[in-house]
N, C-alpha and C positions, 0 to 999 in steps of 0.2 A: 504493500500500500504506500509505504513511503519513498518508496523508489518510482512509484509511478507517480505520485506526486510532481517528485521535482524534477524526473522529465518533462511531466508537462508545463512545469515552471519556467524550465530553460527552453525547452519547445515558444514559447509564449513569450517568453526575453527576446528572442531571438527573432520572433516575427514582429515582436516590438521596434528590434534595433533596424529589421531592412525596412519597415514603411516610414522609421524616421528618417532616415538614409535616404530613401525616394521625397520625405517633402523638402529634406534638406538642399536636396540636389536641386528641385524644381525652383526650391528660393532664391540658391545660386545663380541660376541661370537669369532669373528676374530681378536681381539684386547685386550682382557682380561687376564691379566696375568697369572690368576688360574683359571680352570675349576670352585672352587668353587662362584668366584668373576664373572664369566660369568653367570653362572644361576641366582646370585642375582640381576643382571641388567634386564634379560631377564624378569623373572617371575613379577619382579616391575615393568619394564617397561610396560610391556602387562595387566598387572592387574589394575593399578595408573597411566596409560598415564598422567596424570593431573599435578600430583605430578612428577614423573619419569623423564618426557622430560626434565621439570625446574633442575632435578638433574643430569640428565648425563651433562647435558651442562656446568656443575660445575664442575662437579667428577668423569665423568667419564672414560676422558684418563688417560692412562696409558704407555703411551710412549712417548717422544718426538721425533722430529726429527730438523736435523740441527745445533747443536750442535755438536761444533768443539772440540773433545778430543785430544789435542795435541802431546797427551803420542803416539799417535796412528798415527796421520797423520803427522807431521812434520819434516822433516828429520834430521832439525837443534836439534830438542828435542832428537828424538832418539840418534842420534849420543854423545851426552851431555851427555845421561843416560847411553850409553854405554862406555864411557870416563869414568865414575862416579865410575863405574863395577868395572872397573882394576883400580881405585884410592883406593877407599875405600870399598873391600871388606871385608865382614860382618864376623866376629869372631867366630861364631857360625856357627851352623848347621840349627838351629829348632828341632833337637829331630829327634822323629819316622816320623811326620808327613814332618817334614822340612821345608825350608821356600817359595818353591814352589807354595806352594798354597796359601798363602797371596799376592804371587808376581802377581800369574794371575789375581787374584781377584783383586789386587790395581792397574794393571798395570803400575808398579813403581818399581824397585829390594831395596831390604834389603839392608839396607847401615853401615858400620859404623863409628866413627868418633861423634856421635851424642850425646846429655846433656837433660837431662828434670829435670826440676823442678815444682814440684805439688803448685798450686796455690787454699789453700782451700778459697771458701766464697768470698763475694765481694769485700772485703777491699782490702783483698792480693793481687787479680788477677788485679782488676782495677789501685791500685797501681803502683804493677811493668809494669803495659800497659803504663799507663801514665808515668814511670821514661823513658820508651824508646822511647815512641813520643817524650820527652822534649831531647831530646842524638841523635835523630837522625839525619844526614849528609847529606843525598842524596833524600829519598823517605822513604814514608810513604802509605800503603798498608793497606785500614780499610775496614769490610765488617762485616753487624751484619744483622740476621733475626727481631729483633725488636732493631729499634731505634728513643727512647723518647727523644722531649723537656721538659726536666723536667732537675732537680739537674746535677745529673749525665750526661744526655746529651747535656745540655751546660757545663760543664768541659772538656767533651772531643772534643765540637767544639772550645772551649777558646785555648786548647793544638793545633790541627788541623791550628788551623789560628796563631797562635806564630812560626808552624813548616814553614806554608806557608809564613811569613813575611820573616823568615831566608834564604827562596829562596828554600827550600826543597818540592821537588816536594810529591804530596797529592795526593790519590782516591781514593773514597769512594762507594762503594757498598750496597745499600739494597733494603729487600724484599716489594714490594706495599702492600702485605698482611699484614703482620708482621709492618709493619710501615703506617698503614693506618690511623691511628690518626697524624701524623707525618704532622704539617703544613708547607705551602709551604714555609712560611718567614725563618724558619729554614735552607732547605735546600739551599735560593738565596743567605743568610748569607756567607753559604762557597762556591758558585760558584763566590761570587759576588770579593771572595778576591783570585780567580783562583784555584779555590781547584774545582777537575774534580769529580762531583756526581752524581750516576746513577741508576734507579733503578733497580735492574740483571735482570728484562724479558721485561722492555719497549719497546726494538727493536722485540724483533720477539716471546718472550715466552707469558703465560697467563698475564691479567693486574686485576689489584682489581675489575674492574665490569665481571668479568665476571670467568676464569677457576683461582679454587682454587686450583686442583694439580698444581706438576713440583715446589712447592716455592721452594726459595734459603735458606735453612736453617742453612749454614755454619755461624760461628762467627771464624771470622779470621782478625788478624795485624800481619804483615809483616814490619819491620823496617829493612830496608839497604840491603835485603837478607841476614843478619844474627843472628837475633831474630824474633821470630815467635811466637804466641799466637792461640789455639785454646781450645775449650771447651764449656761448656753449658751456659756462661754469653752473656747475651746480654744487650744490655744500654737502661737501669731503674733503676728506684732510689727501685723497687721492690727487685732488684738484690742486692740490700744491706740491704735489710730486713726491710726497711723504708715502705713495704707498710701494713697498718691496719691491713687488713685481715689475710694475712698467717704468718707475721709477719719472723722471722730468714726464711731466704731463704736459703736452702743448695744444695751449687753448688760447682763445680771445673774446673778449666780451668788448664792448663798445661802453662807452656814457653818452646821453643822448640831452640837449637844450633845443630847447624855442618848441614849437608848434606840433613835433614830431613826439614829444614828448607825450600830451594829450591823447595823441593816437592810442599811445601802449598804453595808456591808462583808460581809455575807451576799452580796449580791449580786453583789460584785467574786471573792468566791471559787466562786458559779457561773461566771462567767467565766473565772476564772482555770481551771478545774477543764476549762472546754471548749477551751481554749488549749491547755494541758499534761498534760491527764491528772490532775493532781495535786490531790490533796486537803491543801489548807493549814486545813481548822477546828480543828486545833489546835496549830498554828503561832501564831494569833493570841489578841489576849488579849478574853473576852464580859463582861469584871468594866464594870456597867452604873457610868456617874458622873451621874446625873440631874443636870438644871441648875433653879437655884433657879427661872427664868420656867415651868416645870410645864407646860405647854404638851403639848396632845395631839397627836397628829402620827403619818404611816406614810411609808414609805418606797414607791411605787409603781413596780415595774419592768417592762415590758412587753417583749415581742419576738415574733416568728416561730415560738419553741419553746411558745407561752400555748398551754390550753383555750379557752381565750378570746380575744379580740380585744382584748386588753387596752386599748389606748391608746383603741381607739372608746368604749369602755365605760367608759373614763375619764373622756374627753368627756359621756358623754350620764348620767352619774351626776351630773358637776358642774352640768349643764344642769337638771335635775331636782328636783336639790335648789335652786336659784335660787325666790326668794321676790320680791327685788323689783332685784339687778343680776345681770347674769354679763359681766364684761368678758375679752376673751381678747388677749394680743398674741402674735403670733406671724410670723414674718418669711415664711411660707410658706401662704397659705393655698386651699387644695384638698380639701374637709373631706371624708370619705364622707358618701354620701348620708342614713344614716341621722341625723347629726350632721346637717347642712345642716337637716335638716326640723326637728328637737330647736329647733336656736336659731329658726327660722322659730316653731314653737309658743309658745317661750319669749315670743317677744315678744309675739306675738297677744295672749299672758293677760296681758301686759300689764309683764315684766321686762324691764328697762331692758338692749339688746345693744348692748354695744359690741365691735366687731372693730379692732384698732392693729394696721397690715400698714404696712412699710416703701412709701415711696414712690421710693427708690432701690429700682433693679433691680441683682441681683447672678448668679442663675439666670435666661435668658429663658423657659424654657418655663412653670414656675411662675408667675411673673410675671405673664403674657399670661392664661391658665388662670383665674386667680383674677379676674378681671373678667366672666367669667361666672357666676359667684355671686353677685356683689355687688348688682343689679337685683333679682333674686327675695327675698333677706336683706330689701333696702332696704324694699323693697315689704310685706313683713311688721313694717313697722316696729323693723327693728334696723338700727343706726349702723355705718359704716365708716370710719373714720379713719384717715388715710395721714401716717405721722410723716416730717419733713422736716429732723428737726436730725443727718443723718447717716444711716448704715444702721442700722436695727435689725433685732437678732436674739434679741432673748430670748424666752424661753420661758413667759410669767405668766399665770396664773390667779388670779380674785379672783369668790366668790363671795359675795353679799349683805354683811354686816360680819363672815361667821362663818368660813372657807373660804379660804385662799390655797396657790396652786400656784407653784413653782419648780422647773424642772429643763432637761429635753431634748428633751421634745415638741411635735413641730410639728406645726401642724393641718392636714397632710396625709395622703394615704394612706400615702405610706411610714413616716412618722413610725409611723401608729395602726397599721400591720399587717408593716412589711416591716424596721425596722432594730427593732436592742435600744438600748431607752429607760429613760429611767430619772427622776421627778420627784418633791420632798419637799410630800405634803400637808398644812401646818397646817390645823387647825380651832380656832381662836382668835382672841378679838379684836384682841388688840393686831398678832397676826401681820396678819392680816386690814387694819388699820388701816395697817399701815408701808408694805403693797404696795400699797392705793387712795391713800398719800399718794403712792408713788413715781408711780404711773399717772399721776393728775392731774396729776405735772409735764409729763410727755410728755406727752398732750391739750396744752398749750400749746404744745408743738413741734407739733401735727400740726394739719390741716385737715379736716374733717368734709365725707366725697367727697358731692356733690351731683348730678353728671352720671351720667346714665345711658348703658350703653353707645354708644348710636345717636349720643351728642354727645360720644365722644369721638375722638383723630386717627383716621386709616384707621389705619393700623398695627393699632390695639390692637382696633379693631370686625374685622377680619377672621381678625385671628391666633386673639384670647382664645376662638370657639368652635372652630376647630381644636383647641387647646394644650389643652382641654377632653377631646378624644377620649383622650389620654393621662394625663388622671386616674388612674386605678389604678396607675399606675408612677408617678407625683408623690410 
């Protein structure tokens, strides 16, 4: 009797798992962002029900919904942004391309009035964060994809609660993923002294047991509305090159003045908004401080809740507008195809590609993946450069002398379709000039990859068309 029980139990599991597996597949197919990312669901799904079901329920949305973009629905926003228009209209054009298509893409207009200052490595960036937590008046606006109890993460809870005694209002953002070592005595530390902390999808997005798309991968501070930090540092003591293993961690974050600043704080209150419910625009303060460098500039945030595929369209606007360089570094690279082909044209006509990918491995799967690009890139004549003084992980874009990018985007598909992103685009010389100086120093830490797959160890010739199959989840 009890043997026939739980036959029919598992009999019944079992017909349970293929009709989930069949609506699973049917969802994919309706809900997949690339024909090619829809068959890789269906074909697993139907072949590895076992395996598959466990994974879509992980990975395999690809949209969100509900998600208040306020660039879009607010009337008090728009109107602001249209006020913005006729205050601080942009100096420039953009070129052939113009600034059009960065504007649709960011849903945000080219502003200027705007100051960046490049913050190489951890010292710098964490530094000048902390000289503006410790200066600030009014409010204090923190939000990080990983944030450690360790060294550095009690430094900036020590600043956080100094700011919160002065009476300056504090809130704090982060990812359940990205912070899933992150213990609870930490976080009670700063609610307990009124400092408002939340993690960005507990109200209504995915939570750590369960959907690993949609994370919040922005790292963004906001002091007063008019200092602004965003870039590839998240809080760890790794972040300052203190951890064993990878040892110098090379990263860049920006600080950001004038009008562009607003943006990222528009942006931290979509967030905040999908976190809590709560509508803070006017809790904070919109009084613009233009900075004397005048500098045109947008704020570009991208995620899962876009029209658009934001971050791809990112990419292939930058690509686009390339006259005669487009150099990209980025610790992760797994481009969509449509990007792959962009820089492939790119060079053909004859713009100088360089690709900076770390040559420390810190993710295997990515890792392995991206050396199946590199042959077909190479072969179109664009450069791959593997930086070797440490792990890199920044984020930079630098287009011809006019164009420079700083923020959170990695040239993968998760970055361009599946987490919220977030990067400060100048169009500006000088800007432009500070980041092809920073580049060229790395180019001197890196080596310019020559071997084509076939010549390199077995490892990497057998793994990187495997790791390849799992592009679209990258």
């Amino acid at each position: 009797m009890d043997f026939q029980f739980f036959a029919l139990l598992g009999a019944g599991l079992i017909v349970a798992l293929e009709v989930a597996a069949v609506i699973f597949a049917f969802r994919a197919i309706g809900y997949s962002r690339t024909p090619q990312g829809a068959v890789a669901w269906v074909v697993f799904l139907i072949l590895a029900p076992f395996i598959a079901v466990a994974a879509y329920l992980f990975l395999g949305q690809s949209r969100i919904h509900g998600y208040t973009i306020a660039r879009q629905k607010s009337q008090a926003v728009i109107d602001g942004v249209a006020l913005a228009v006729e205050e601080y209209r942009p100096r420039g054009d953009g070129g052939a391309l113009n600034y059009r298509a960065f504007e649709q893409i960011a849903e945000l207009p080219v502003l200027s009035g705007n100051a960046m200052e490049l913050l190489v490595d951890g010292e710098e960036s964490f530094d000048a964060i902390f000289a503006a937590i410790d200066g600030a008046e009014s409010y204090v606006l923190v939000q990080f994809y990983i944030l450690r109890d360790d060294a550095l993460g009690q430094d900036l809870a020590k600043r956080l609660l100094a700011a919160r005694k002065r009476d300056v209002s504090v809130r704090v953002l982060y990812d359940s993923i990205g912070c899933s070592r992150l213990p609870a005595t930490y976080v009670d530390e700063l609610k307990s002294a009124g400092i408002e902390v939340y993690d960005s999808n507990a109200l209504r997005g995915p939570t750590k047991r369960f959907q690993i798309n949609f994370r919040n991968h922005r790292k963004t501070v906001v002091v007063d509305g008019k200092t602004g930090f965003t870039g590839g540092h998240n809080v760890g003591v790794e972040y300052l090159g203190q951890d064993p293993k990878f040892g110098h961690w090379r990263d860049t974050h920006v600080m950001l003045h004038g009008p562009v600043v607003l943006q990222l704080q528009l942006v931290f209150v979509e967030d905040w908004h999908w976190a809590t419910n709560a509508d803070i625009l006017g809790e904070l303060s919109w009084q613009v401080t233009p900075a004397p460098q005048n500098m045109d500039a947008v704020l570009l945030a991208s995620g899962p809740a876009d029209r658009l595929d934001a971050g791809t369209y990112y990419f292939l606007a930058a690509i686009a507008a390339a006259k005669s360089r487009i150099w990209i570094a980025s610790p992760y690279f797994v481009p969509p195809e449509e990007v792959r082909a962009a820089l492939c044209l790119a060079a053909l006509r004859g713009v100088e590609v360089r690709i900076l990918v770390p040559d420390e491995m810190d993710h295997y799967t990515p890792w392995h993946a991206a050396f199946a690009y590199f042959d077909e890139l190479r072969a179109c004549g664009a450069e791959i450069w593997r930086y070797q003084g440490g792990f890199l992980h920044q984020k930079v874009l630098l287009v011809d002398d006019s164009i420079a990018s700083v923020g959170t985007i990695n040239l993968d598909n998760r970055s361009c379709r599946l987490n919220f992103e977030a990067t400060a685009l100048f169009f500006d010389t000088d800007a432009a000039r500070d980041v092809a100086d920073m580049l060229e120093t790395d180019f001197l830490n890196a080596y310019r990859l020559e071997k084509t797959i076939t010549q390199q160890p077995w490892r990497i010739r057998y793994m990187a068309p495997i790791a390849r199959l799992f592009s679209p989840l990258l």
